[in-house]
C-alpha positions in Angstrom: 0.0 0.0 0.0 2.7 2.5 0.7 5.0 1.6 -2.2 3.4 3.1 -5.0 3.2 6.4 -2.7 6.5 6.2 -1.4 7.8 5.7 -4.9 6.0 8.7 -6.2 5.9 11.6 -3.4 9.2 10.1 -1.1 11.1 12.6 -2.3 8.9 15.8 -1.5 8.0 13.7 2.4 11.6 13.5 3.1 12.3 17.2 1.7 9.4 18.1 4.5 10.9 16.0 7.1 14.2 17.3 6.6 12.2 21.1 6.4 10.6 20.5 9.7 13.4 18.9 11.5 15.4 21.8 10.8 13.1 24.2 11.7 12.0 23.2 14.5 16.0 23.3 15.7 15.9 26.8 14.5 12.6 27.3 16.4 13.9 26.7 19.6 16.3 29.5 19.0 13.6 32.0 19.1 9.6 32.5 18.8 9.0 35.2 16.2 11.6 33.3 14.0 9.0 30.9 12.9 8.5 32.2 9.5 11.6 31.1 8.7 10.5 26.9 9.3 7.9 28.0 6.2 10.8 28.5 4.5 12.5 25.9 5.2 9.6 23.6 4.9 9.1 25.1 1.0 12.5 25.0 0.2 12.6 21.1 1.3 9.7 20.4 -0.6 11.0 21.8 -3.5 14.2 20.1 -3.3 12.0 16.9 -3.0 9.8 17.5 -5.9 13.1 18.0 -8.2 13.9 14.3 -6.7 10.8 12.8 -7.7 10.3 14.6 -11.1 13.9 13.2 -12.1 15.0 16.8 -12.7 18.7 15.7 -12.3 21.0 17.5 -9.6 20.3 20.9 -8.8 23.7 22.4 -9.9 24.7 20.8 -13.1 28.0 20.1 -11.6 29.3 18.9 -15.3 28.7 22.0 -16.7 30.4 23.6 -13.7 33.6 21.8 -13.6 33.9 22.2 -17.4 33.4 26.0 -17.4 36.0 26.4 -14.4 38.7 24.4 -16.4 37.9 26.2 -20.0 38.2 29.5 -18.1 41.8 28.7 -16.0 42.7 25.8 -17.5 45.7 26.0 -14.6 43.0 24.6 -12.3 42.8 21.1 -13.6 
C-alpha cells in the first residue's frame, strides 16, 4: 500500500521532514523566527519535488567543472 506512494511523493516527504526537522532546531532558537521553518519547509519540498520529477542535480555540476577548467585551464 505505501509503495506506489512512497515511490512517487518520497522525495517531497523526506524534503518536509528534513524542512521540519530543521526548523524546528531553528525554532527553539527563538519565537518570532518561525517564519523562517515556512521557508524551510518550501524549500525542502521543492528540493524533494526535483527528486521525484527526475530533474537531475540541482547544480549541473558537469557543466560547472567544465566551465572552471575552460576558463583557468591551470586549475585542472
Amino acid at each position: 500500500m505505501w509503495k506506489p506512494w512512497w515511490d512517487t511523493y518520497g522525495g517531497r516527504a523526506c524534503g518536509v521532514a528534513a524542512g521540519l526537522f530543521f526548523g524546528f532546531v531553528y525554532l527553539f532558537s527563538g519565537f518570532w523566527d518561525m517564519l523562517f521553518i515556512a521557508l524551510l519547509v518550501g524549500i525542502g519540498f521543492w528540493v524533494g519535488k526535483q527528486k521525484d520529477e527526475n530533474r537531475g542535480p540541482l547544480l549541473p555540476w558537469d557543466r560547472l567543472t567544465d566551465w572552471v577548467t575552460d576558463r583557468w585551464p591551470w586549475s585542472r
